[in-house]
C-alpha positions as CSV (number, residue, x, y, z in Angstrom):
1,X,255.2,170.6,102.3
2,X,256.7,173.8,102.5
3,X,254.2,177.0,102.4
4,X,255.3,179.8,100.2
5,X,254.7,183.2,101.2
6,X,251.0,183.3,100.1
7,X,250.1,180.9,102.3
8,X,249.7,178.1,99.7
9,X,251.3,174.5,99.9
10,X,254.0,174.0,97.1
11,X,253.2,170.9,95.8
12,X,256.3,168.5,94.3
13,X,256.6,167.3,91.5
14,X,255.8,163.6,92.4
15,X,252.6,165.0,94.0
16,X,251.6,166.5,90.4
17,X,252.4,163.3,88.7
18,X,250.5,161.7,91.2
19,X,247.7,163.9,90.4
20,X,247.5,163.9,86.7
21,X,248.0,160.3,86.6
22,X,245.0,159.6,88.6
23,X,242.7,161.9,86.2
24,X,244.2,160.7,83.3
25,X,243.0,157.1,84.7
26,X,239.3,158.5,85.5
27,X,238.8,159.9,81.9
28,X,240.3,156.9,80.2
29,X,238.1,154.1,82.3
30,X,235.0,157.0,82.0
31,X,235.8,155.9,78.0
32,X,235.5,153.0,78.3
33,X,232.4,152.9,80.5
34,X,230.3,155.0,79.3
35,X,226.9,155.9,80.9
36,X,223.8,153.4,80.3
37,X,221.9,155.0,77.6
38,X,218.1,155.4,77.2
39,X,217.9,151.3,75.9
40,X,219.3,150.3,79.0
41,X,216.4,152.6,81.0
42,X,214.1,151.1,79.1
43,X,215.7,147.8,79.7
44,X,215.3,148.2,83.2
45,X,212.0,149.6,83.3
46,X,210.6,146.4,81.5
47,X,212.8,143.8,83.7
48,X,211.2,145.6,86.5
49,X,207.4,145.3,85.3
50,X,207.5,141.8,84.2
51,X,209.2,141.4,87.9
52,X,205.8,142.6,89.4
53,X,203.0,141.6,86.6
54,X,204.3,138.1,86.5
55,X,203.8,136.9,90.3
56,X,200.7,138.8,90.3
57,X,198.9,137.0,87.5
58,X,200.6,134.0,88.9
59,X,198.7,134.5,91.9
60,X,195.4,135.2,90.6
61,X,195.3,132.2,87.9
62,X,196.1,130.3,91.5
63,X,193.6,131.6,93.5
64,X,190.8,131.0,90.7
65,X,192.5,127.5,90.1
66,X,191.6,126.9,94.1
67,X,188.2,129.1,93.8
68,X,186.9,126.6,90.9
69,X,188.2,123.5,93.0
70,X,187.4,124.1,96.5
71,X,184.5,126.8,96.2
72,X,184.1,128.7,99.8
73,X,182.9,131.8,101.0
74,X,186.1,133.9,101.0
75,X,187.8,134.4,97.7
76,X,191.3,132.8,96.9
77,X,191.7,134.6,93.8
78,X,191.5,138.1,95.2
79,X,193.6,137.0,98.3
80,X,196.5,135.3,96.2
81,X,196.5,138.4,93.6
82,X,197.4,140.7,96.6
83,X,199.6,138.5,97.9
84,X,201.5,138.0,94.5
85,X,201.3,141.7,94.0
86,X,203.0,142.4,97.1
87,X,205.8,139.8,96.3
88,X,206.5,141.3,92.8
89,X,206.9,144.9,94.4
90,X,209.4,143.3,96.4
91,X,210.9,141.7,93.5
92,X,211.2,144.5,91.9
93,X,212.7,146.9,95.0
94,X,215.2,143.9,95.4
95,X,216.3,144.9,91.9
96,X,216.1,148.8,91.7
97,X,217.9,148.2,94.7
98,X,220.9,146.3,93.5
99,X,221.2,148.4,90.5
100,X,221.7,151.3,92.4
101,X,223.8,149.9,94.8
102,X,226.1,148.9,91.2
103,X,226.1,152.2,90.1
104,X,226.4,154.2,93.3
105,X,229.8,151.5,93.5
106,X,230.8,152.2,90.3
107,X,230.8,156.3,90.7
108,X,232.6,155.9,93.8
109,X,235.8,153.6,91.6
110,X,235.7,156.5,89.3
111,X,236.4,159.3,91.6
112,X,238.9,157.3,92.8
């Protein structure tokens, strides 16, 4: 590019096509995509409850399955209720971590 006496690169006139092509393809795919809305939040926050509530009761109604069957000195019911507990917050940082992986991928095609 050839500077003009400013200083500043002249740009062609393939380069400005270039340009306003490329932003007039962001704002028409930002149109079509529009940002998730407050359902989808919600959505999400309930996918990722039921992703923690439902191994932990699954754990417990286990553990007092085993308590009632094989009764001991250590309780199964607390120990599988932690243990579900910890695999649901798991469960659910598996998926808050996917979703934001999506959208952090789907900001970067629209700057693009």
């Amino acid at each position: 590019m050839n500077d003009d006496p400013r200083g500043r690169p002249s740009h062609t006139t393939a380069d400005l096509a270039g340009t306003v092509g490329a932003k007039a393809a962001r704002k028409l795919k930002a149109q079509r995509n529009p940002t998730p809305g407050v359902w989808f939040g919600l959505g999400m926050m309930g996918l990722i409850g039921w992703s923690v509530v439902v191994p932990t009761l699954l754990g417990a109604a286990l553990g007092l399955w085993i308590d009632k069957q094989f009764p001991g000195t250590h309780s199964w019911a607390l120990a599988l209720l932690v243990g579900g507990l910890t695999l649901g917050c798991f469960n659910a940082w598996h998926w808050v971590a996917k979703e934001e992986r999506a959208m952090r991928e789907e900001q970067e095609g629209r700057d693009e």
